[in-house]
Each structure stands twice: as structure tokens, then as C-alpha cells.
N, C-alpha and C positions, 0 to 999 in steps of 0.2 A: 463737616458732617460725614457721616460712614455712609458707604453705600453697599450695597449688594449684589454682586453677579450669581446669577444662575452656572450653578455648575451640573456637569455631567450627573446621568441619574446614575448610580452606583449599579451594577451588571448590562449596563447599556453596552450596543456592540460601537466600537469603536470604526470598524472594518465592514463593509458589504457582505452578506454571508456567501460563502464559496459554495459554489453547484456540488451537487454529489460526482463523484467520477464516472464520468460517463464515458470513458473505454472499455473496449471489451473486457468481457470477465477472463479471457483467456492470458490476456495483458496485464491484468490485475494480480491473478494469481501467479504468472511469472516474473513479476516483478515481488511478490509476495518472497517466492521462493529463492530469488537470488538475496534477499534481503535476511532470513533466515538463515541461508547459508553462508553469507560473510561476515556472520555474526556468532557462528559457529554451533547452529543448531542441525541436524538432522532430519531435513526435508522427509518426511510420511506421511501420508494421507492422516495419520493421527494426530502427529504434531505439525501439520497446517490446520488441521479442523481445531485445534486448541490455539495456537497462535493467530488465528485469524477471524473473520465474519463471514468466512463459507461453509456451505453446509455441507455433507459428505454427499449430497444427492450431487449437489455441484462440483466436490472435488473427484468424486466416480464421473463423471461426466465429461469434465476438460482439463482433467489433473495430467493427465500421459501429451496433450497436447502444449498444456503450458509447461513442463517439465520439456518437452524438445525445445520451446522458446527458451527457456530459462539456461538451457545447455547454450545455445546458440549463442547466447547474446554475454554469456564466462567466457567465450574462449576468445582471447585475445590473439590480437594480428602481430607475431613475432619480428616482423620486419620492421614493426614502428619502435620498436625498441632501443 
């Protein structure tokens, strides 16, 4: 006799949905921007408002401060080398 299982509904999620990121936006965008740049884009307030989901209110806002994190966290410790 043939039987039948119930399979998976087709677009069902497989995986728990993941929370939105809930780090600061300062950390977001500095990790945006190192991201961009080791991919060899040209970090500007124009091309992260186009490569990104922030607004330019947001990147006038905490663009200079994530742009110090972003430096910060490029420069490597020469001695580990």
C-alpha cells in the first residue's frame, strides 16, 4: 500500500527568523564602511547612501563618528605580525 507524508509547505522558513540588528547605528555603519572599503569602493556619504539602508539624515549625523570607528578598528597591531 503507498503511503503519504506530509512534506514541508514550499516558502516555509526552515530557520527561526533573526532579530533585526540591534547595535548601534554607529557600529553599523562602521562596519558598513570597512566593508565597502575592502572591497574596494570609495567610502562617501554618496556611495554609502547608495550601497546602504541609511538615510543621509543618518549619515550627516554619525557618518564622522563611524568613520573614526571604522579607522580604528583598519589599523592593525604590527607586532602581531
Amino acid at each position: 500500500m503507498i503511503t503519504y507524508q506530509e512534506h514541508q509547505v514550499v516558502g516555509a522558513l526552515n530557520t527561526p527568523l533573526v532579530p533585526l540588528d540591534d547595535r548601534p547605528i554607529v557600529e553599523r555603519m562602521a562596519d558598513k564602511m570597512l566593508e565597502m572599503g575592502m572591497n574596494g569602493i570609495a567610502v562617501t556619504a554618496d556611495s554609502l547612501a547608495e550601497h546602504s539602508n541609511f538615510t543621509r539624515a543618518e549619515i550627516g549625523a554619525h557618518g564622522s563618528e563611524a568613520s573614526d570607528l571604522a579607522k580604528s578598528r583598519a589599523v592593525r597591531d604590527r607586532r602581531l605580525d
